[in-house]
C-alpha positions in Angstrom: 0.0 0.0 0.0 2.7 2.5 0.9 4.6 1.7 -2.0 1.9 2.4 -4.8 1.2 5.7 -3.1 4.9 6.4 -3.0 5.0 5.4 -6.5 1.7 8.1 -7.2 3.4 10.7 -5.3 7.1 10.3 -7.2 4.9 10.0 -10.8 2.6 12.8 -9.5 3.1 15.9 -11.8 5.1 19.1 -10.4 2.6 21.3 -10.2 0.4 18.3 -7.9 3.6 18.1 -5.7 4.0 22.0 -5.4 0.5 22.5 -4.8 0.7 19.5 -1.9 3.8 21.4 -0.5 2.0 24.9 -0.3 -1.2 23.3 1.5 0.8 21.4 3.9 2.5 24.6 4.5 -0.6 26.5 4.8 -1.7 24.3 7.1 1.2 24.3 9.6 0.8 28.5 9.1 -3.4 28.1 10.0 -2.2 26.0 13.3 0.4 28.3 14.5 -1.8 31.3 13.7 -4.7 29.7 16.1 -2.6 29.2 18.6 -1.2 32.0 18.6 -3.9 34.0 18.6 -5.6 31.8 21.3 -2.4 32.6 23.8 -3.0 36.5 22.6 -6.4 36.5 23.6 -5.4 34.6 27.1 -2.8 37.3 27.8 -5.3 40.3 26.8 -7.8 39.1 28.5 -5.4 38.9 31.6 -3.9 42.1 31.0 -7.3 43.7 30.4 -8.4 42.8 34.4 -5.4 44.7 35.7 -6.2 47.8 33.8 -10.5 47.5 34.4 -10.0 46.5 37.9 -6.6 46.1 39.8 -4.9 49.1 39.0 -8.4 51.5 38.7 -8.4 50.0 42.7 -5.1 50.8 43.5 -5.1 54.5 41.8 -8.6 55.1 43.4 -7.1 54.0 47.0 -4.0 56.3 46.7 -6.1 58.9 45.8 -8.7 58.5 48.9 -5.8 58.3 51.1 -4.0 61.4 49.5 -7.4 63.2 49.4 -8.1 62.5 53.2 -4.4 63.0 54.3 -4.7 67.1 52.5 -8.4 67.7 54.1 -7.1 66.7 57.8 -3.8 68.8 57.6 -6.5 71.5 56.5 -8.8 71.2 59.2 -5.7 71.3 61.8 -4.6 74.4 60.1 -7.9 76.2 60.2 -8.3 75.4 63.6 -4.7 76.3 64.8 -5.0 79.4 62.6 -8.7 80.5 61.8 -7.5 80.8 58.4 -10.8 80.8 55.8 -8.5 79.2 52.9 -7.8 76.4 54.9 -11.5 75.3 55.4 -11.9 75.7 52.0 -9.4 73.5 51.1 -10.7 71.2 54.0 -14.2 71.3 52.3 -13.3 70.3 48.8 -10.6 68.0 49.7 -13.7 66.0 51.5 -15.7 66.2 48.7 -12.9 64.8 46.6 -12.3 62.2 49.6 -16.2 60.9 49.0 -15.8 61.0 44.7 -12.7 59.0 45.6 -14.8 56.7 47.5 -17.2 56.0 45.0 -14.5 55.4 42.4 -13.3 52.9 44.4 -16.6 51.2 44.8 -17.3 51.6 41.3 -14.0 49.3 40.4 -15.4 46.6 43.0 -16.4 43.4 40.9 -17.0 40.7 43.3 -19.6 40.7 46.3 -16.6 40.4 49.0 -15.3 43.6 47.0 -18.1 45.2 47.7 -18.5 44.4 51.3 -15.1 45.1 52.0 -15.4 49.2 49.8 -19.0 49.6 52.1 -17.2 48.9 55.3 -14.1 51.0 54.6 -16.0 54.0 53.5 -18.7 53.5 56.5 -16.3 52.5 59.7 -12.9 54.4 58.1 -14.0 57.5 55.9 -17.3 58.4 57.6 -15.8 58.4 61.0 -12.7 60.7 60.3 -15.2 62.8 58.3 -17.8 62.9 61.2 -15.1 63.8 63.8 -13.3 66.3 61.7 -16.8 68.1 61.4 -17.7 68.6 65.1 -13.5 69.7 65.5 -14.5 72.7 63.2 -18.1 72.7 64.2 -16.5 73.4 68.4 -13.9 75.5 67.1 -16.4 77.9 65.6 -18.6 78.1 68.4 -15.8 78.3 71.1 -12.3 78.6 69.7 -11.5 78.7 73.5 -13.0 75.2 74.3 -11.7 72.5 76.1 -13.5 70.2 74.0 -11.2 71.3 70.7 -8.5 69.3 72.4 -10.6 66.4 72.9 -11.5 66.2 69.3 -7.8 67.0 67.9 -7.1 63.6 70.6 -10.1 61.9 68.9 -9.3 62.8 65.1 -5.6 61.3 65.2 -6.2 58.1 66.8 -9.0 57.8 63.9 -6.1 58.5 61.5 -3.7 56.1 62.8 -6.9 54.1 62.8 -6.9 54.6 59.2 -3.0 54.4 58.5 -3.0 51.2 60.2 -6.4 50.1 57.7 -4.6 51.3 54.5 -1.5 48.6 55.6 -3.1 45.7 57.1 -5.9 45.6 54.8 -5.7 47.8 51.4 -2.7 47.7 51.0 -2.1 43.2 51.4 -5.4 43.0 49.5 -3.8 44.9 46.6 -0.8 43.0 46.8 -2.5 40.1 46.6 -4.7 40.7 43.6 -1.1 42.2 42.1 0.5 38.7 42.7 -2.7 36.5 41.3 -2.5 38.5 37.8 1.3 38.1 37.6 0.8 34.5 38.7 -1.8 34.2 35.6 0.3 35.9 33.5 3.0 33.4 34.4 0.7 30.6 33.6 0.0 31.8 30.5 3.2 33.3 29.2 4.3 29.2 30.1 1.6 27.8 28.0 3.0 30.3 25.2 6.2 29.2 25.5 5.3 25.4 25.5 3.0 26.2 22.5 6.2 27.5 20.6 8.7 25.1 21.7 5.8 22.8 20.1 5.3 24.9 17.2 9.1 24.9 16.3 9.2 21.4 16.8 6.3 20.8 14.4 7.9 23.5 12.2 11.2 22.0 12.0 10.1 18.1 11.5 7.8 19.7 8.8 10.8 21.2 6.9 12.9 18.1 7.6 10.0 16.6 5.7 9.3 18.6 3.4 12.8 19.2 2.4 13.6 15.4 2.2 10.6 15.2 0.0 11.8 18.2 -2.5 15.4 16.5 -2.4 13.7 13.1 -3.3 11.6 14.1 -5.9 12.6 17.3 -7.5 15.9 18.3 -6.6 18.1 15.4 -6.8 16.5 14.1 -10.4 17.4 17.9 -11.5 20.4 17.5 -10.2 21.3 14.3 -11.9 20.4 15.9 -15.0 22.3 19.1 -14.4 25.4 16.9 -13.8 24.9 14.8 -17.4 24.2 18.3 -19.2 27.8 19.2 -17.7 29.1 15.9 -18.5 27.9 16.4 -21.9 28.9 19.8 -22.2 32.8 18.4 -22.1 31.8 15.7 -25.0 31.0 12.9 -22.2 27.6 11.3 -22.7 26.3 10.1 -19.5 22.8 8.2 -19.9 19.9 9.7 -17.0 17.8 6.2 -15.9 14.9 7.6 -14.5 11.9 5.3 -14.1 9.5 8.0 -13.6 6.3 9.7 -16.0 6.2 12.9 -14.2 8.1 16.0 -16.2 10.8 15.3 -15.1 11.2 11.5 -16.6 9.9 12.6 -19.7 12.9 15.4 -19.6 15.5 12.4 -18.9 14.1 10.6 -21.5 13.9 13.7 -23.8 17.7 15.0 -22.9 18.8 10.9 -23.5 17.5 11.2 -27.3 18.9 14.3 -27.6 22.3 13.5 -26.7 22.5 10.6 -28.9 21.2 12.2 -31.9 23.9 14.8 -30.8 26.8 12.5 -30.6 25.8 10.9 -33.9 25.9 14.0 -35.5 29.2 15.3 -33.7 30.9 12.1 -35.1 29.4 13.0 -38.5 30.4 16.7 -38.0 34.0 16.1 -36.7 34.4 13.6 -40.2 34.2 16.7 -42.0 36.0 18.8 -40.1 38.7 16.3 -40.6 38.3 16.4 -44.1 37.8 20.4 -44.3 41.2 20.5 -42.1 42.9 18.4 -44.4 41.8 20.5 -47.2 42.9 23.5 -45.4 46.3 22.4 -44.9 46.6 21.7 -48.5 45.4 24.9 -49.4 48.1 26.3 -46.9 50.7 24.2 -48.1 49.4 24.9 -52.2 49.8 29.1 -50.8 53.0 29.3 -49.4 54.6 27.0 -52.2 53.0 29.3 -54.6 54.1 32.8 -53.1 57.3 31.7 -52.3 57.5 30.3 -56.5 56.4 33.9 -57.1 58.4 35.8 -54.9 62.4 34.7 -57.0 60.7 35.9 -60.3 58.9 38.9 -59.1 62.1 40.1 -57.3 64.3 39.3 -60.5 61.1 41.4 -62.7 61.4 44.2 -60.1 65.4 44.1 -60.9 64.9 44.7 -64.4 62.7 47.4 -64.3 65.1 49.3 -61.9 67.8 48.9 -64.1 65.8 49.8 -67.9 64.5 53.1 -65.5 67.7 53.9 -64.5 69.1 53.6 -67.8 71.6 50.7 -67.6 70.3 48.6 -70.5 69.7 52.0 -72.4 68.1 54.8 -73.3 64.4 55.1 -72.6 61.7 58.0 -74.1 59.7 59.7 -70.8 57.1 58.1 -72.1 58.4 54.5 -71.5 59.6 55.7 -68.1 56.0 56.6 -67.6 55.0 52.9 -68.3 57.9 51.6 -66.5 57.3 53.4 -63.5 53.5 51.9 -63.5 55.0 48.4 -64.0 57.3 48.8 -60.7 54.9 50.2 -58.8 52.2 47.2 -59.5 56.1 44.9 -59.2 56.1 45.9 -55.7 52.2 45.9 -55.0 53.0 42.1 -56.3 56.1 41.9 -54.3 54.1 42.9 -51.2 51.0 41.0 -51.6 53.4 37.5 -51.5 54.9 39.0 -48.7 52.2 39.6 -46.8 50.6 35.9 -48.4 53.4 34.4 -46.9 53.1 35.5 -43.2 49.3 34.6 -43.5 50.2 31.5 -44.2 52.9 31.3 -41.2 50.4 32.5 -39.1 47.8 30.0 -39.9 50.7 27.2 -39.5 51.8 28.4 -36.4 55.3 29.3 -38.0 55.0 32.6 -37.6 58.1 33.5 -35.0 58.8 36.0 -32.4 62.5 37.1 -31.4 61.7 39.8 -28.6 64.2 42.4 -27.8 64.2 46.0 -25.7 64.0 49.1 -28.4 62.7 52.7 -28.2 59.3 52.3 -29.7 59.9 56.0 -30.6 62.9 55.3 -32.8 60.8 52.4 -34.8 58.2 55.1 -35.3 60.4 57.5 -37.1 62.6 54.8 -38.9 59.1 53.7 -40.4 57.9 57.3 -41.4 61.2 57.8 -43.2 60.5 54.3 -44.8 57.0 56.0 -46.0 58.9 59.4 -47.1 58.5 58.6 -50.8 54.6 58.1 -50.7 54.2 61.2 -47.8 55.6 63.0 -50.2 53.4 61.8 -53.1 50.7 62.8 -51.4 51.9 65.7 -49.4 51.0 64.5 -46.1 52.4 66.2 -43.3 53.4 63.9 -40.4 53.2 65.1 -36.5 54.6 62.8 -33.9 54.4 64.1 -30.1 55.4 62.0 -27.5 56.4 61.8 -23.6 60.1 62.7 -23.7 61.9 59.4 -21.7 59.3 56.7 -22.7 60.7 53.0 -21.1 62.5 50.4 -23.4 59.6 47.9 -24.7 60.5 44.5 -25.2 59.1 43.1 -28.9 60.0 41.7 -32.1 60.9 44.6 -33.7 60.7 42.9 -37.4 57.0 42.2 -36.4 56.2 45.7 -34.7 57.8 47.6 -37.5 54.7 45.3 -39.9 52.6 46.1 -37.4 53.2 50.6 -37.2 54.3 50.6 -41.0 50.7 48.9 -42.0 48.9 51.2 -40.0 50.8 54.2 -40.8 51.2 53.2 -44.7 47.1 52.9 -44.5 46.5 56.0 -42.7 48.5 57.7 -45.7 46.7 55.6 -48.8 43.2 56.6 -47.1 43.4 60.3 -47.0 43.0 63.1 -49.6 46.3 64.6 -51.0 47.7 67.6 -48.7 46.3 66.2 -45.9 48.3 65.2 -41.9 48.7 62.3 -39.9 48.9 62.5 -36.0 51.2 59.8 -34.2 50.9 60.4 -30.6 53.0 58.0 -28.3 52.8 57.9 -24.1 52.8 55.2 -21.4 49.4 55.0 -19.8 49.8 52.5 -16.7 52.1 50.3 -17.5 51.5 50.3 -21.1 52.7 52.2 -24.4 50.3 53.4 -26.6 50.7 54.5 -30.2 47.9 56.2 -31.2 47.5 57.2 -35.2 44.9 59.7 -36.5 43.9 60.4 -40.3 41.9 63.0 -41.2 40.8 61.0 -44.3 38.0 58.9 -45.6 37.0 56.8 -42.6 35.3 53.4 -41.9 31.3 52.9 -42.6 29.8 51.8 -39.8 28.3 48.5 -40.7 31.8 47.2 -42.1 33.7 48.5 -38.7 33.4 44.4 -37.5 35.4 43.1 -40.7 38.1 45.3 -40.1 40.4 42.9 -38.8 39.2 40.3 -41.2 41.7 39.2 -44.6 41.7 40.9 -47.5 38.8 43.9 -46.1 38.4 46.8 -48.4 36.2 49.7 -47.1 33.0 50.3 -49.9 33.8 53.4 -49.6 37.5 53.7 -50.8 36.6 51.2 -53.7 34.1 53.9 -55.1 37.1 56.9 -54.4 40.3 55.1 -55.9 39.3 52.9 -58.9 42.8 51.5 -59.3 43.3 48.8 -57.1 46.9 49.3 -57.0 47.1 51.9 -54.5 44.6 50.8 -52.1 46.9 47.5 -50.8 46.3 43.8 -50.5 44.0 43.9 -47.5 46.1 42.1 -45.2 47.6 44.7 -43.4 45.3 45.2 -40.4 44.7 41.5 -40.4 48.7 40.7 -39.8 48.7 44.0 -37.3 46.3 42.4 -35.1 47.5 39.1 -35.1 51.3 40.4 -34.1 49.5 42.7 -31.3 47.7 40.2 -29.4 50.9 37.4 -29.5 52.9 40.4 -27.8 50.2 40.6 -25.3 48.6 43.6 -26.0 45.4 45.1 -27.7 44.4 47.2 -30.8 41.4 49.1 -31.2 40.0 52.1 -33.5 37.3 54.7 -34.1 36.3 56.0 -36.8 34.0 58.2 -38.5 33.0 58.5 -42.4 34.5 61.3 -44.1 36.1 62.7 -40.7 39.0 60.3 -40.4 40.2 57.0 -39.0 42.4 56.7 -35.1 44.0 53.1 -34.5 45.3 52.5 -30.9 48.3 50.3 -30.4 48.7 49.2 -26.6 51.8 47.4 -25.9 52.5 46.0 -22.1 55.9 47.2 -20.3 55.6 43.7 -19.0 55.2 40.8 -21.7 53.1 38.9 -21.3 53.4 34.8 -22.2 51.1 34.4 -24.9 50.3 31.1 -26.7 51.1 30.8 -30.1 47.8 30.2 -32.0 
């Protein structure tokens, strides 16, 4: 029997065992509310005799005694003075001694209360009251009497009378209903406490409970399946057995045909990649034969053309000089482009190497403008380089940083209108060097700014300015640039703005870092 309604409750849906949860803890919340408010009332109730009766009592008697005590001293002093305040005060001061009185039977609320208020206010109160009466009534008729003595004798022993009263009697039967409400409020403040030491109790073997059921049923299944997901995640396929038709089974069941059909297709996937690998390596290996099969002949063409230009294999009309000026120029575009083909492909080989050393960076800067003279001057660019006087040696490959400053300088040149200026600015910020260079020339459109860094990029908008290829580079530049950056451990980054002009950052670490070779 306990095992089929195990078996309902574990293939129960989540929402049924939720719902179960938040009754049963509805209903522990319902109980501990009743009781609660059961022990409230108890305590009110207790709290609510002390102010309608024990205290009224207690403030009414203080009064009547304070009352009595003021009209006594004033009916001495009238009669040891004759002064008319005094019986005044003595007049009101009884008045307030019998609406005192009445309080105080008004707050009695059992018959012996009663009894007792009627006999203190007939034997106590009326008695002083009566005597202090004839001692002003005799002092009035005969201040000289010898009966004014008598009463003053008469009047004090009824005051001790009443002194004595106030102790033996008031005062222990004020005491005593003092100690019978803090006794019930003792009683009751235990039943509160053994109501929430029985409470917590309940409370915590609920949550032991309920949290052994949660664990059971929800938690531990979605943890089982978190853990497979991971496993999976780092290409391990771990089967979920869960013999269960709640959500969660169906899940297990769900995520099992899921991973399989995954795997499968991984194994199908990672066949082609092997093939599309091998492929690339052949293309690779096809490249670099190719560009370094080019580069003897291109070098020997470039030879030629120096030497029929200069005039060592004869005399040539300005017209062929024209032609064979345009010939070494697109000689050296060719020249270039296998370059730059070549360290592509050492890059994608991991061939590409690094022999770091400690150089100014300020000193490759200008050995790289004066590289660039020939085209600044083409285009009559003027140059500004500012920098921190004393920057720190930098250690880098300085073959590989000169790529990296003469491709972004040599761009920053090709890109801008003739008669324009380039900004190089160069600082350390932190423990960095940065080489910042500014154009003021055609820019980057926004929508292309992601393929910068990508091979063989070519803004739109400088193939609609300069038509002929040849001056506009391979496209490999920025590509090589960022590459070299990153393996020396630092970052490059630009902004840009159509038609305003083009800044590239170059941050290089003081420190350098060890970067894997990728």
């Amino acid at each position: 029997m306990l095992k089929k309604l195990f078996n309902l409750i574990r293939d129960a849906k989540i929402k049924y065992k939720l719902l179960f949860i938040f009754a049963a803890i509805f209903y522990v919340l319902l109980n501990s509310w009743f009781i609660s408010f059961t022990t409230a009332k108890d305590v009110e109730e207790t709290f609510k005799n002390l102010e309608n009766y024990t205290l009224p009592s207690l403030i009414a008697t203080n009064q009547l005694k304070d009352d009595l005590h003021t009209s006594l001293l004033a009916a001495y002093d009238y009669v040891s003075t004759g002064n008319p305040d005094s019986k005044e005060l003595y007049t009101q001061k009884i008045y307030d001694v019998t609406e005192s009185a009445i309080a105080l039977f008004n707050a009695s609320q059992t018959q012996e209360d009663l009894e007792f208020t009627t006999e203190f206010i007939e034997n106590q109160i009326n008695s002083i009251r009566i005597s202090a009466d004839k001692l002003i009534k005799d002092y009035e008729t005969n201040p000289n009497s010898p009966d004014i003595a008598d009463d003053l004798n008469e009047l004090s022993l009824l005051r001790n009378d009443f002194n004595k009263f106030l102790e033996e009697k008031i005062t222990i039967k004020v005491q005593t209903q003092i100690i019978d409400a803090s006794s019930s409020i003792k009683k009751r403040a235990d039943r509160i406490t053994l109501y929430l030491v029985l409470v917590i109790i309940g409370v915590i073997i609920f949550i032991i409970i309920q949290v052994m059921f949660i664990s059971k049923n929800i938690t531990k299944p979605v943890n089982d399946l978190t853990k497979a997901a991971e496993q999976f995640g780092h290409g391990n396929f771990v089967e979920v057995k869960m013999e269960r038709k709640d959500e969660i089974g169906l899940f297990a069941q769900t995520f099992n045909k899921m991973a399989k059909d995954i795997m499968a297709t991984n194994e199908a996937l990672q066949k082609e990649l092997d093939k599309t690998k091998a492929l690339d390596r052949q293309k690779s290996e096809f490249l670099s034969i190719a560009a370094h099969q080019l580069r003897t002949p291109m070098a020997g063409l470039k030879w030629v053309i120096k030497m029929m230009l200069e005039g060592d294999l004869g005399t040539v009309t300005e017209e062929q000089k024209h032609h064979l000026g345009n010939a070494a120029q697109n000689s050296d575009r060719m020249i270039k482009l296998i370059n730059d083909l070549l360290d592509v492909t050492k890059i994608e080989e991991q061939e590409f190497q690094y022999k770091y050393e400690s150089i100014k960076i300020d000193e490759l800067v200008n050995a790289v403008v004066i590289s660039l003279q020939e085209n600044i001057n083409k285009k009559k660019i003027k140059i500004n380089i500012t920098k921190e006087t004393d920057l720190p040696l930098i250690s880098v490959d300085k073959e590989k940083m000169r790529i990296v400053i003469n491709n972004i300088i040599d761009n920053a040149i090709k890109y801008s209108p003739m008669s324009k200026q380039v900004d190089i600015r160069l600082k350390q910020e932190g423990g960095n060097i940065k080489i910042a260079i500014q154009d003021y020339g055609y820019g980057i459109p926004e929508d292309q700014m992601n393929q910068v860094f990508s091979k063989f990029f070519r803004g739109s908008n400088i193939l609609k300015i300069e038509t002929d290829l040849s001056t506009i580079g391979t496209g490999l530049g920025l590509y090589l640039a960022k590459d070299i950056v990153t393996k020396h451990g630092g970052d490059i980054s630009f902004t840009s703005e159509e038609a305003k002009g083009t800044t590239f950052v170059v941050s290089l670490p003081l420190i350098r870092k060890q970067i894997k070779q990728s």
